[in-house]
C-alpha positions in Angstrom: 37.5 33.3 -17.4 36.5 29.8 -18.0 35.2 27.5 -15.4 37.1 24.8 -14.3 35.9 21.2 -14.2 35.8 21.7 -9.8 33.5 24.7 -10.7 31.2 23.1 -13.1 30.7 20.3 -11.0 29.6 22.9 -8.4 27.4 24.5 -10.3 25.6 21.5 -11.8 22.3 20.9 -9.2 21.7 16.6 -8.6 18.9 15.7 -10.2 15.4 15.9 -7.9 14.3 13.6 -5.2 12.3 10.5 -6.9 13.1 11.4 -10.3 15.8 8.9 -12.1 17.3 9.0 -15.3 18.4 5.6 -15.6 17.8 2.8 -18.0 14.7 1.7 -15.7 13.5 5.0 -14.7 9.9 4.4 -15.3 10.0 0.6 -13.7 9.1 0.2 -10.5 10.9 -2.2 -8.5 8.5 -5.1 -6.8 9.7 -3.9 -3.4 7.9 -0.2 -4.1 5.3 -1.3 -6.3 1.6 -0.3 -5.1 0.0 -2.9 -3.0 -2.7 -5.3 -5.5 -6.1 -5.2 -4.0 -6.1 -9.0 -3.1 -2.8 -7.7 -0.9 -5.1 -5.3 0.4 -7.4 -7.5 1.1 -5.8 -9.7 2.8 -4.2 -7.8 5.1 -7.9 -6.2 6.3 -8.5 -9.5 6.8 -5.4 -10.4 9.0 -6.2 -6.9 11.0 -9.7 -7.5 11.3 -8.7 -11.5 12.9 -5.8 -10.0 14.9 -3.1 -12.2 12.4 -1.4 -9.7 10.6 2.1 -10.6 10.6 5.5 -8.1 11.0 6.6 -8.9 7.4 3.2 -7.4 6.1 3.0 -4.8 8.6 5.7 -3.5 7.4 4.9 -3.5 3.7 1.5 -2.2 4.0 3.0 0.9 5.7 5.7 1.6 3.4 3.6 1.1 0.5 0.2 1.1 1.0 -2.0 4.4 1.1 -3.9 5.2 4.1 -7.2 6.0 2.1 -7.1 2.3 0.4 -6.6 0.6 4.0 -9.8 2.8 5.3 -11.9 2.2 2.7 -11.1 -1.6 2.7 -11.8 -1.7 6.2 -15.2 -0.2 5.8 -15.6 -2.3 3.0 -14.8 -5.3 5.2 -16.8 -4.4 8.2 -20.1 -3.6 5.9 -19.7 -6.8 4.7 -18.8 -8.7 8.0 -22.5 -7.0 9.2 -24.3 -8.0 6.5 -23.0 -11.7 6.6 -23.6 -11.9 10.4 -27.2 -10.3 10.3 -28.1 -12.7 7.2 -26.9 -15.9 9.0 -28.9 -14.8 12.6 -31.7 -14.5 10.1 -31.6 -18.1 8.4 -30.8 -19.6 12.1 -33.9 -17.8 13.2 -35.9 -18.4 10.2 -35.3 -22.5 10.9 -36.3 -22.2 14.2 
């Protein structure tokens, strides 16, 4: 026997999770766009001062990656050192 159009429509699986076949499947929307590394930046920034507001929070958990937060934080504190030690050294150096 044929299948019905109830039965077809059971048998057909949705498409997978993430994957669209719309018009703008390969755009990204700016919500879930990855995070630029100035946005990055600043946000080590705000963490490291203790500013960081809700808003960014937010959006640096949703759609930032763990990895690019800890290595900008390194980053930051390596150069935070370095920027400390070189201006005890000039403040020493005119005593």
């Amino acid at each position: 026997m044929g299948k019905t159009a109830d039965t077809a429509a059971q048998d057909s699986t949705p498409p997978a999770a993430g994957t669209d076949s719309g018009p703008d499947a390969g755009a990204e929307s700016p919500e879930q766009a990855p995070l630029s590394f100035w946005q990055m930046l600043g946000s080590a920034a705000a963490a490291a001062f203790g500013v960081q507001s809700s808003k960014n929070r937010k959006r640096d958990f949703s759609r930032g990656k763990a990895s690019h937060f800890i290595l900008m934080g390194v980053g930051f504190t390596a150069l935070f050192v370095l920027l400390m030690v070189g201006l005890v050294n000039l403040v020493l150096s005119l005593t």
